[in-house]
C-alpha positions as CSV (number, residue, x, y, z in Angstrom):
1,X,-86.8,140.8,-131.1
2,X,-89.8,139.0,-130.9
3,X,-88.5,136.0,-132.7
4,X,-85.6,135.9,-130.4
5,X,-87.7,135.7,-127.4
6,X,-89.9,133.3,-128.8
7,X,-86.8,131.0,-129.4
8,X,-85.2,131.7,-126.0
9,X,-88.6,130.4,-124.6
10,X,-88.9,127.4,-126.8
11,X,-84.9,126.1,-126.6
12,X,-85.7,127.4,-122.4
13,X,-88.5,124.8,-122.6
14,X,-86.8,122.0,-124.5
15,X,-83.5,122.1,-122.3
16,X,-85.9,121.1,-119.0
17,X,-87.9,118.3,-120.4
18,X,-85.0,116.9,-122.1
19,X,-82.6,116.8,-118.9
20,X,-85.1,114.0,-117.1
21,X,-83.0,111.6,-115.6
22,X,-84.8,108.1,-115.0
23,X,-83.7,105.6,-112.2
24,X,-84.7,102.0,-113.2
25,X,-84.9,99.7,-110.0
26,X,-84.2,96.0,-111.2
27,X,-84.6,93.7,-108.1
28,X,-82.4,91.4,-107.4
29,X,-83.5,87.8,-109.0
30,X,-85.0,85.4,-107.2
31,X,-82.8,82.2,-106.8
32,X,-85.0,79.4,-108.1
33,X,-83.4,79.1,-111.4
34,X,-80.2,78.5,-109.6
35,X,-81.4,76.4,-107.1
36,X,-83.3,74.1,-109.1
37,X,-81.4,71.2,-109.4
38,X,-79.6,68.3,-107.2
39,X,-77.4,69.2,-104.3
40,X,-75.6,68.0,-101.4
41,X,-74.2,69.2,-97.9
42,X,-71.0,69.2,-98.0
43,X,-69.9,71.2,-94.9
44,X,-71.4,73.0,-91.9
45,X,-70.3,75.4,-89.7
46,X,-71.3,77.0,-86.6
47,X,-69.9,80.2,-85.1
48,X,-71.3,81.9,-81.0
49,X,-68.5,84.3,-81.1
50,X,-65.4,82.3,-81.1
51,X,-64.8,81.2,-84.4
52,X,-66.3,79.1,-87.0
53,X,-66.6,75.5,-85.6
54,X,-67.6,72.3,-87.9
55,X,-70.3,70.3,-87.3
56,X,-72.6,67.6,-88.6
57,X,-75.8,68.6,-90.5
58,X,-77.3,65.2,-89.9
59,X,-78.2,65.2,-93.9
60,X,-75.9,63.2,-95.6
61,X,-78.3,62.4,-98.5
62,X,-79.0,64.0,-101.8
63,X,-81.8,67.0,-102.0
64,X,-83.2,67.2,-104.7
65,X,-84.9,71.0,-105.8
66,X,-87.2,71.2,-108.6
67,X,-88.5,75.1,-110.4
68,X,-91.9,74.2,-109.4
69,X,-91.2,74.4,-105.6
70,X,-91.2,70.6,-105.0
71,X,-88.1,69.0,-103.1
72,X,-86.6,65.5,-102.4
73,X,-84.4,64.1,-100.1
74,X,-83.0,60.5,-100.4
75,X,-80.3,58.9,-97.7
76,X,-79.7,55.7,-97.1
77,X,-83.0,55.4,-94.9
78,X,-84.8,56.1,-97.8
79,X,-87.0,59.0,-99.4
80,X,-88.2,62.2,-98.1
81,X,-90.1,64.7,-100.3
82,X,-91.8,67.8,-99.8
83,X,-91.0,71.9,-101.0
84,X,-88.7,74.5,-100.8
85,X,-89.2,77.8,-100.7
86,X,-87.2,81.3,-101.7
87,X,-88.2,84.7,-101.2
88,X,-86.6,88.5,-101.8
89,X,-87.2,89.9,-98.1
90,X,-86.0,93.0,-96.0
91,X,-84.6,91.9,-92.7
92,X,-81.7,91.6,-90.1
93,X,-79.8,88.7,-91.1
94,X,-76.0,87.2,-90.9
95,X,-74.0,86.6,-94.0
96,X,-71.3,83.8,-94.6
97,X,-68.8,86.1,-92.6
98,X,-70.2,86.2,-89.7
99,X,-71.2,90.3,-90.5
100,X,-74.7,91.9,-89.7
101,X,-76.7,93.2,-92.3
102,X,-80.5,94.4,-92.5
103,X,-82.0,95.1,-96.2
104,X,-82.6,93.0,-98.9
105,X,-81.7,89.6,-99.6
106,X,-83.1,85.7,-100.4
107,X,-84.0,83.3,-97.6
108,X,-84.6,80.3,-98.0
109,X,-86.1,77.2,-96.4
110,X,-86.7,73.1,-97.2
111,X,-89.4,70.9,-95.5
112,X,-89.1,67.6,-96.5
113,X,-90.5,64.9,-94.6
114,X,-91.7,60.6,-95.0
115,X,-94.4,58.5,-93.8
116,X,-92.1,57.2,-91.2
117,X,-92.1,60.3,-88.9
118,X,-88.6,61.0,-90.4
119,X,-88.3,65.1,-91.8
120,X,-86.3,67.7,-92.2
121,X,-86.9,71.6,-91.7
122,X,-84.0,73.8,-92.7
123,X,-85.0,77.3,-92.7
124,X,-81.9,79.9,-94.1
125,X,-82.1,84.1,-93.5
126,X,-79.6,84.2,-96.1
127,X,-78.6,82.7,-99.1
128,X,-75.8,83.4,-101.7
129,X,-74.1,81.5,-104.7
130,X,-70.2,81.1,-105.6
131,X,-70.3,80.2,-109.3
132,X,-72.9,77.8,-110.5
133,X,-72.2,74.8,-108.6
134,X,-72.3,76.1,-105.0
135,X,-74.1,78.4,-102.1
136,X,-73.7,79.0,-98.7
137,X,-77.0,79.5,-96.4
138,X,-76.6,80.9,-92.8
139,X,-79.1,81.0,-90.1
140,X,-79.1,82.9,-86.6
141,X,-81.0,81.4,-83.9
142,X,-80.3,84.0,-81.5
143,X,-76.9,83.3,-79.8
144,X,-75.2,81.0,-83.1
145,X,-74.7,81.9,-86.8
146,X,-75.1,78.7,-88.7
147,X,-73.6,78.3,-92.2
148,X,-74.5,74.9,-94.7
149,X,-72.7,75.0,-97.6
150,X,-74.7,73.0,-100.4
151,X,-72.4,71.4,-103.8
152,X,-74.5,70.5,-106.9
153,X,-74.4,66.8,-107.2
């Protein structure tokens, strides 16, 4: 009888440590492997409620985004160079549809400027890619949702 109990208390013992379950958290990567590369606006968009509207970045040149955080710009003004910058962020922000959401996700933001006074300052609450060769990055300033969609080069 004894060696029954004993048993009943070891397989007892066994059965709870062995039924752990484990939850493994992998965040979502951080786009600078994907963004590293040439790229080019190819379309914006601007929606206050109505619809989506076109409009005109005022970039028609080439960016340029490097894996060390250092970014280019060339037109046919010339060259502008400077960073970009990505981060994995918990927020209130507007996707590509026009629909509100507010957890995680990737911003991102370009500062590029010359010795001319010319620059540009994009800043992005949300960024996501469609395949390899292209990503959309909105921005709401408080009435408008903006959308730039960049095309690798």
């Amino acid at each position: 009888m004894k060696k029954i109990l004993s048993l009943s208390v070891i397989a007892l013992i066994l059965l709870c440590t062995s039924c752990r379950k484990t939850i493994i958290i992998t965040p979502t990567p951080q786009p600078e492997n994907k963004i590293a590369s040439t790229w080019y606006i190819n379309d914006a968009s601007l929606n206050s409620g109505n619809g989506w509207y076109s409009f005109n970045p005022g970039a028609p040149g080439i960016f340029t985004f490097n894996n060390n955080g250092a970014a280019q710009y060339s037109d046919e003004n010339g060259n502008q160079t400077g960073e970009w910058y990505s981060d994995y962020i918990s927020s209130g922000y507007y996707d590509v549809y026009g629909d509100y959401y507010n957890n995680y996700h990737n911003d991102f933001q370009i500062k590029v400027s010359d010795n001319r006074g010319n620059y540009i300052n994009l800043y992005f609450d949300y960024i996501v890619f469609s395949g390899s060769n292209r990503f959309s990055a909105t921005y709401y300033d408080g009435k408008n949702i903006q959308e730039y969609n960049f095309y690798r080069y």
